[in-house]
N, C-alpha and C positions, 0 to 999 in steps of 0.2 A: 389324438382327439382333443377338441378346444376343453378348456374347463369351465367349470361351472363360473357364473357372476354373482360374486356375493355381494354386489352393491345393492340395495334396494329400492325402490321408490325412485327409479330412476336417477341415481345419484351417479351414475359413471355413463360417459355416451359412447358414439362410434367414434372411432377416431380416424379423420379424411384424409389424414398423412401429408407429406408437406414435399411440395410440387419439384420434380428433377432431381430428387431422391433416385436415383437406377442403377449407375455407374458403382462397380462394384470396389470393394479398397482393398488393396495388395497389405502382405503383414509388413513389410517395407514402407507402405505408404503411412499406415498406422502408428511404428515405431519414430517415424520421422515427425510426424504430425503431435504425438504428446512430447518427443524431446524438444521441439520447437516452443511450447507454451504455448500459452494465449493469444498472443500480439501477433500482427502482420507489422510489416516493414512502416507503414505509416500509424504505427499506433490505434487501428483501429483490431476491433476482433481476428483473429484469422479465418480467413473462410474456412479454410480446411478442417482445424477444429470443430465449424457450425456441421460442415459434411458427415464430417463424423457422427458428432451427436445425433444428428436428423436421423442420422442409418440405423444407430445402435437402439434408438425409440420406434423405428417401425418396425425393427426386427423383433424386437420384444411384444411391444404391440401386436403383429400383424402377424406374430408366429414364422416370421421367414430369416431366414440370416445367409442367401442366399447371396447379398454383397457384402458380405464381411468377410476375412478369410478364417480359415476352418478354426484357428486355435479362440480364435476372439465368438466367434458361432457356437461353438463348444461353450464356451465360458454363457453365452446370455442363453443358451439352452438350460444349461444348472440351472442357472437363476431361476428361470420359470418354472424349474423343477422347485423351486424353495420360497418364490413366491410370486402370485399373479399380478400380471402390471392390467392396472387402468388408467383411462384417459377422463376427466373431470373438468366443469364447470361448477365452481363452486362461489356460488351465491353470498355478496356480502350485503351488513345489513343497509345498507341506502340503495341493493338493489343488483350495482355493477358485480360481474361474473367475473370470475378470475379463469385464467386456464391454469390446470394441474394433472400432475401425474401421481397415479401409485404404486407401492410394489407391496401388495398384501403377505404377509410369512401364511402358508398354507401348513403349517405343523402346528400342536396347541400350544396352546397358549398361556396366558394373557402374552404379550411378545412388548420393548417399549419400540415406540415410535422415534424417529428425528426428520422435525419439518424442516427443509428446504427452500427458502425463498430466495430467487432467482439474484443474478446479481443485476449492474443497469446495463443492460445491453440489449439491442433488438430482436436476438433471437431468446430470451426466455428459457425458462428451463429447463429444454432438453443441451444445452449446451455441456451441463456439467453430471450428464448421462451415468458417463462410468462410476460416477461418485457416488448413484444410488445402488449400481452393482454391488459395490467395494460393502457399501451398507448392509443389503441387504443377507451378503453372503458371511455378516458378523452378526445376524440374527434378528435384523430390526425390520418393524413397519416404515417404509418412507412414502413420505408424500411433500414433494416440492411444486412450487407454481410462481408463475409468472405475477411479482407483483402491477396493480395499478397503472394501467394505463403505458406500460411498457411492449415495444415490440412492433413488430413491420404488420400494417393490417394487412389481413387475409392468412395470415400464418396461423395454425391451431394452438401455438404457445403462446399469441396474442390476450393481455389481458382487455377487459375495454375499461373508459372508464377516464380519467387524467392523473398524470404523474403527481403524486403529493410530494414527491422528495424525502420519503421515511416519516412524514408529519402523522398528524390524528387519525388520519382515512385509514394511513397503512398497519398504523397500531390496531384499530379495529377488525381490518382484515386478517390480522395474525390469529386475532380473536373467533374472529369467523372459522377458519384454518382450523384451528383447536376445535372447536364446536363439531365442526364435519369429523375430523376422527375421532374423538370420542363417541362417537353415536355409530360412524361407518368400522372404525379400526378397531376401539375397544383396547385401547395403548394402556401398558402398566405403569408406563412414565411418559414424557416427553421433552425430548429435547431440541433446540433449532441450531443449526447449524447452516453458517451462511458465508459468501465472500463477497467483499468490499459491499453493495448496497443492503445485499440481503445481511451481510453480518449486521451494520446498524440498526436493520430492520428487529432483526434477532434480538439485538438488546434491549430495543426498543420493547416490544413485543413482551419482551421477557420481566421489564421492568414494571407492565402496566399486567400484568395477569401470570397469577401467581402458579397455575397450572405449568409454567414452563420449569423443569427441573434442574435445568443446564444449556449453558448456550457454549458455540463455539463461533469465534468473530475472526474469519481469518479477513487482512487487508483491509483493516475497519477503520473505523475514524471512533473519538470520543467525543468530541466537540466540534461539531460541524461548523461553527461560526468561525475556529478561529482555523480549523484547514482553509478555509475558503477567504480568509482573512486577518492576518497580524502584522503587529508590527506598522500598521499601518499603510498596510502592501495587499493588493488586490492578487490573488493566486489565479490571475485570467486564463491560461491555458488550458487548468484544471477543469476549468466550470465550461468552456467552449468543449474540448474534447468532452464531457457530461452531456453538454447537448447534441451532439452528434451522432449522441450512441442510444438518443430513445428508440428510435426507428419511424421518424418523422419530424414535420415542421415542428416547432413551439407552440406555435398557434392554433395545431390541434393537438399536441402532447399535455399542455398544461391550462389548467384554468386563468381566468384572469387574475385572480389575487399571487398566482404564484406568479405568472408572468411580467407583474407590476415590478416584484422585486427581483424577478430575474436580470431583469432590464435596467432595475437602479444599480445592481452590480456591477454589470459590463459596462455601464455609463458612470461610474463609479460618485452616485450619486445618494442620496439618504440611507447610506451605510449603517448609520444607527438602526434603523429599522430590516436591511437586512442582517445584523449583529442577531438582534431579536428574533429574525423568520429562523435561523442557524444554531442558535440554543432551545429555541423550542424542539430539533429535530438532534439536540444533541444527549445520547445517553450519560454525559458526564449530571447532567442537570434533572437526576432521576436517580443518582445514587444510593439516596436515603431510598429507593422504595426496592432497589435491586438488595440493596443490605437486608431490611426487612423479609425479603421473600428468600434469602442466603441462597440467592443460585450462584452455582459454583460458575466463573466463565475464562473463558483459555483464547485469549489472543496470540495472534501471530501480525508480524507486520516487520517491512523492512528499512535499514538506514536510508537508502534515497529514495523513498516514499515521492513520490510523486502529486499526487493526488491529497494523500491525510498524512503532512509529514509526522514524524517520530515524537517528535515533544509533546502535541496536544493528546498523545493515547498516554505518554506516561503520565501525566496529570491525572487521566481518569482510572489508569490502572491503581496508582498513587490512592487514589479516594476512595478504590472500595475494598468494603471490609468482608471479604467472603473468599472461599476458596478461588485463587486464582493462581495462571499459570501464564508469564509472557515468554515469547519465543522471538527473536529478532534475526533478520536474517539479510544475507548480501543479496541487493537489486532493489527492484520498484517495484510497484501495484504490480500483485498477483502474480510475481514471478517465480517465489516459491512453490509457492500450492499448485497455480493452474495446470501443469504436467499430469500431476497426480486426480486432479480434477476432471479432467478432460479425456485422461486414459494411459496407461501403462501396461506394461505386458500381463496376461493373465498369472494371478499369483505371488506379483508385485506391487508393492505399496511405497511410494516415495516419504520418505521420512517426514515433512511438515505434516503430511496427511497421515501417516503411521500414527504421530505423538497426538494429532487433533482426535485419532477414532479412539485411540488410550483414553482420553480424557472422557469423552463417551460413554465406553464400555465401563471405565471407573465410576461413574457417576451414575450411570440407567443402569446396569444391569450388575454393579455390587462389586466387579473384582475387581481385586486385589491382585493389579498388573505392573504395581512400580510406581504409579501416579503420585499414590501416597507419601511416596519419601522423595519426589521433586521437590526440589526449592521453586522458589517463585518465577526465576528469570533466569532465560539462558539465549546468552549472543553467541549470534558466528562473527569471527574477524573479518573483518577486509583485510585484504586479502590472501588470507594464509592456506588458500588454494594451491595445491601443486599442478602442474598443467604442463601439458605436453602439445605439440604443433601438432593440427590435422593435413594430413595429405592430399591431395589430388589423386581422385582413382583408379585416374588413369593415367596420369605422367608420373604420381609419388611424388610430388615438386611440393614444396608446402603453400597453402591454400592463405593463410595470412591470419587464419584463425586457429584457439585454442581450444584443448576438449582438456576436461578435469580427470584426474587419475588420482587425487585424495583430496578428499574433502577438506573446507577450510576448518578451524578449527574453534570448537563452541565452550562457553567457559559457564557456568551455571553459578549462581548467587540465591544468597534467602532473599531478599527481596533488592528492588533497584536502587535504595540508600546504598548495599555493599559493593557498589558496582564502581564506583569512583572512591577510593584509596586516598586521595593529596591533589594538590591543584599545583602547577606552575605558573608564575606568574612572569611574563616577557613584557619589557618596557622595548613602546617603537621609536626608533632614531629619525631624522632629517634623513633628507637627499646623501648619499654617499656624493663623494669625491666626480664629480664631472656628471651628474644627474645620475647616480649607479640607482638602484633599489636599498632603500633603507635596510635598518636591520632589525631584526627581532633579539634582543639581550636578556637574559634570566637574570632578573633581580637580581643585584648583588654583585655583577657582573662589569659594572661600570666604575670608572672613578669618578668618573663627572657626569653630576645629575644633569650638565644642561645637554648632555648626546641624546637623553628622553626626555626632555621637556625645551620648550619656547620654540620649538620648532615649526615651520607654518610649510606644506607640502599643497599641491591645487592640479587638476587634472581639468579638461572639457567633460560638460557633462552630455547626457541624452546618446550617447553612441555606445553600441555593444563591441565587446571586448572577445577575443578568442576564450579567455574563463568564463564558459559559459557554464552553466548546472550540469547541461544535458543535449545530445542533440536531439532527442524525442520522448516525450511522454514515454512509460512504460519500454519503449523499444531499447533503449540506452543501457535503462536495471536487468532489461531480458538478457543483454549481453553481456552483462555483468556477473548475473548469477551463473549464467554457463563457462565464465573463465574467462571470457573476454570486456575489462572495463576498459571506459573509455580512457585513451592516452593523449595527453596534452603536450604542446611542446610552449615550454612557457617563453621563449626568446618572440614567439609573435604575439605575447601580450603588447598591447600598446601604449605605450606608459604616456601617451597624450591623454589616453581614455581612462586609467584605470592610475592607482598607489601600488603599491609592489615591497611587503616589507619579509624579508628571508634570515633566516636564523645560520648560524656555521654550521656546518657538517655537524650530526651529531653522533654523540659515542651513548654506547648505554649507560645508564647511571649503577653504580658499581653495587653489586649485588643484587642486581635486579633483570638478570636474565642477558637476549642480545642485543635485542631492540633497542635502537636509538630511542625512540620513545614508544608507550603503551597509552594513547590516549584510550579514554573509557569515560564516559561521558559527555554531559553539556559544556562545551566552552562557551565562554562569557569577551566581548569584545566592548573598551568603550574608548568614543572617539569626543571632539569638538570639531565641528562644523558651521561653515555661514556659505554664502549663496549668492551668487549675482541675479539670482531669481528668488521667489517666494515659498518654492519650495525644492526639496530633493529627495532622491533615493541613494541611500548607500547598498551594494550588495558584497557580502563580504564572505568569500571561500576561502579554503582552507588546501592547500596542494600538501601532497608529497615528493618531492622532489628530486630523482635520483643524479645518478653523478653527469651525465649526457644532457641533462636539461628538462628531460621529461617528467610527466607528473601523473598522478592521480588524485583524482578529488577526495576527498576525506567525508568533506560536507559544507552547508554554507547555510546562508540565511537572510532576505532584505530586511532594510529600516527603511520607510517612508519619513521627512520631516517636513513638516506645513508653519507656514505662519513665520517663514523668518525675512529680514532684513539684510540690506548689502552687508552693515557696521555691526551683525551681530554674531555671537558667536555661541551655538546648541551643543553642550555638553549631554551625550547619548550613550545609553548600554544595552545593548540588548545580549541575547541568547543566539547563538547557534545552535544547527540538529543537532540533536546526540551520535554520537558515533563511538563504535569499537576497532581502533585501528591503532596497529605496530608499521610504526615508521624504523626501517631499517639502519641499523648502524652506519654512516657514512653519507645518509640522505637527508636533506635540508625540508626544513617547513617552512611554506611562504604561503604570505597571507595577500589575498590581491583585496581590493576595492575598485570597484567601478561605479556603473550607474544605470547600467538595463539588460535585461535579461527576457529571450522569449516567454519565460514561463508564467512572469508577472508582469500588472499593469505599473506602471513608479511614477514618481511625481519628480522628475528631469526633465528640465525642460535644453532642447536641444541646444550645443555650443554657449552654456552656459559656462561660466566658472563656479567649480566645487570648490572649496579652502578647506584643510583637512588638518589640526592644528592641535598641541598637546602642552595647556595651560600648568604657570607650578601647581596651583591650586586642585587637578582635575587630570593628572597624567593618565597620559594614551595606553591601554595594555591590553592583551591577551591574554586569557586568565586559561589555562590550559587545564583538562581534567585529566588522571593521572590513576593508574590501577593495574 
């Protein structure tokens, strides 16, 4: 029999279900479909994932589970048995409707709640379905919704409205959000829990209205201004794949005031004022009010971030002062979570999502599950995954891919000062003997200071190099995190295009395990540079390098320089990602520089001359982090 509607005054609708929803899903289909993740081949959503979701919200909805298979039917039956899902428009205060969903707890109560705000993607928040299951079946009210202006029109997850990019509109609408449950839910506590957009939203949210008692920010950003821009390097891949994925033009997604800067961005023009649009929507710049209201909050986020690389979240984790808990993990946006997100076997919980519902249940509803004696930060290595070759079905011939058989391995700290131990410091040499690749030397290491200094090294610039970051947005870390990274063969780097400095073979340093090295933190690079042009990009990665020639990225990072002269010469340092990675006993660390990369916009200009030069005054180094 249907159940009663405890919504009142009209506060829950019908819900019209969403069009080519029929085709029913094998447990086969479903098991492949959350092992997969998120991402399709070209970096956008996976449909299949959306399939899913669409199916698992009308079955619950619509009381049928007729295309799902029996164990997954089973499982959203319970649920309804423990709490009633409705479908929502809920009213913000300048008017525009959001769409939402809820899963009422039907046992008493008070019960706490954790709102949900959708991440950026067009299909809204039934995408990340099972996650309200996984909720609900841990005792909570949920109610997640599609933020502002996101989503393909005519779909019911559709908000209306324009994208604000996490700005004031959407703060308000958290606020809105809060308002509705409290009056329709009647939550003991509340807490938001969000990925990539909906996490910033979360903080947001969380920062500006003190009713929120915990947030959870998987795949987050802290500083919007400087993901989307440092260093002097336009992060354009980032912000195109962002547009792609509202579910429509710009021109009807966003108002004009957002569109003005969206456009100075990609035209890489009055950057100062988008610096400004990017901290207004950054929760690093709200710290003071998240401390004051001491919500406790629990990131998760990965070394090749794609999207909000690694360093600007440690700055903001860095700065505040409340219970928190960082989790770092192998791959890119959303590679850990979205499995666990999107769906797992009934009765399974994928571990980023296991420790994010920990942090939850420790904080809304009081226990005492382990939280409490976490330290603050815990990495997984690259790649200290054990992996085995997957097969062919039907020949058993190997397939060229890897499946994991133990997990890589996670090292936990009191906070991220404990995380880097010593620094190495490598002075880089000239050209080797007939144009070889210079060399990386450990201080100390030299008798003659001039092998690292007065050296002058010059490459063509504006042309991409095989060290590339990535070959796709999020698709590359997906591969990563299942056991397959990307493998480089460094003999086709192009040393017309790119510097190339390589260290000997290393041994572990004695007493200190087997690893050739344990990098564990930010490495620091500084260089001198001048330019047959006005300005340049340097991009500088970091390989590992085994005996065959092959490599793996570690991490990288661009420098933009403006303003220079043929006769002059810019003494530069910046920061690399952070990374936690053991370079294996007998494998070399090579450091490439080039000058363009898909991922970013650079200021090379093509067939230019780079001069890459290491003054007595200002020697070239690699400053290694060490742990």
């Amino acid at each position: 029999m249907p159940q009663d509607n405890p919504f009142a005054n009209g506060s829950s609708e019908e819900f019209p279900g969403f069009p080519g929803v029929t085709a029913r899903l094998t447990a086969a289909e479903v098991s492949r479909i959350a092992g997969r993740g998120l991402w399709a081949a070209d970096g956008t959503v996976d449909p299949d994932a959306v399939r899913l979701g669409q199916t698992l919200t009308t079955a619950l909805l619509n009381g049928s589970g007729g295309e799902l298979p029996a164990e997954l039917a089973a499982h959203v039956e319970e649920v309804r048995g423990l709490a009633l899902p409705a479908y929502h428009r809920i009213e913000a205060t300048d008017g525009i409707r959001l769409s939402a969903f809820s899963l009422r707890q039907l046992g008493p109560g008070p019960h706490p709640l954790v709102v949900v705000p959708a991440g950026w993607t067009p299909f809204g928040w039934p995408l990340f379905l099972w996650s309200y299951l996984s909720l609900a079946r841990r005792g909570y009210h949920v109610l997640a919704y599609t933020p502002r202006g996101l989503g393909i029109p005519g779909l019911p997850s559709t908000s209306e409205g324009f994208v604000d990019v996490a700005g004031p509109h959407d703060w308000a609408d958290g606020s809105a959000v809060i308002d509705f449950a409290t009056e329709h839910l009647a939550p003991s506590a509340i807490g938001f829990l969000g990925e990539s957009y909906g996490s910033g939203i979360s903080q947001l949210v969380a920062a500006h209205d003190d009713r929120v008692a915990v947030v959870v920010a998987l795949s987050t950003w802290g500083n919007l201004a400087t993901s989307l821009y440092d260093h002097d390097t336009r992060h354009l891949a980032a912000v195109k794949a962002l547009l792609a994925l509202t579910g429509g033009p710009v021109e009807t997604k966003f108002d004009e005031a957002n569109r003005e800067v969206l456009a100075d961005f990609l035209a890489g023009r009055n950057l100062d004022r988008v610096v400004e649009w990017g901290r207004l929507r950054a929760p690093e710049s709200y710290l003071h009010l998240t401390d004051d209201n001491e919500t406790p909050t629990f990131f998760s986020n990965t070394w090749h971030e794609g999207l909000f690389a690694v360093n600007q979240l440690l700055t903001t984790f860095d700065g505040l002062d409340v219970p928190k808990r960082l989790n770092l993990w192998i791959g890119d946006h959303a590679a850990p979570e979205g499995p666990g997100l999107i769906g797992t076997e009934p009765g399974k919980t994928d571990l980023p999502l296991a420790e994010a519902y920990a942090w939850l249940d420790h904080h809304l509803k009081g226990e005492r599950n382990g939280v409490e004696e976490w330290e603050q930060v815990c990495n997984q290595v690259m790649f200290t995954y054990v992996t085995e070759p997957v097969p062919d079905p039907v020949t058993g011939e190997p397939t060229g891919e890897n499946r994991i058989v133990e997990e890589a391995v996670r090292e936990s700290r009191a906070d991220w000062s404990r995380v880097t131990t010593g620094v190495e410091v490598l002075g880089l040499t000239g050209d080797g003997a007939g144009g070889a690749d210079g060399r990386l030397l450990p201080a100390g290491e030299t008798a003659d200071p001039s092998e690292v200094t007065g050296w002058r090294r010059a490459f063509l610039a504006g042309v991409d190099t095989e060290a590339t970051v990535m070959d796709a947005l999020m698709k590359t870390g997906q591969a990563e995190r299942a056991g397959n990274p990307k493998t480089y063969d460094t003999r086709k780097i192009d040393r017309r295009h790119a510097l190339v400095w390589t260290t000997a073979p290393l041994t572990a340093p004695e007493g200190e395990g087997t690893a050739g090295r344990r990098i564990r933190g930010i490495p620091r690079l500084r260089l001198t540079v001048r330019s047959t042009a006005a300005s340049a990009s340097l991009i500088a990665h970091l390989f590992d390098v085994a005996e065959d020639g092959t490599a793996r990225i570690i991490t990288h990072e661009p420098l933009s320089v403006y303003g220079l002269t043929p006769e002059e010469d810019r003494t530069v340092t910046w920061k690399l990602q952070a990374a936690a990675y053991d370079i294996a006993a007998g494998h070399r660390l090579m450091l490439v520089v080039d000058s363009k990369d898909p991922l970013y916009g650079d200021a090379s200009v093509t067939w230019t001359q780079t001069v890459v030069t290491s003054p007595g005054e200002a020697p070239a180094f690699l400053e290694l982090p060490l742990g």
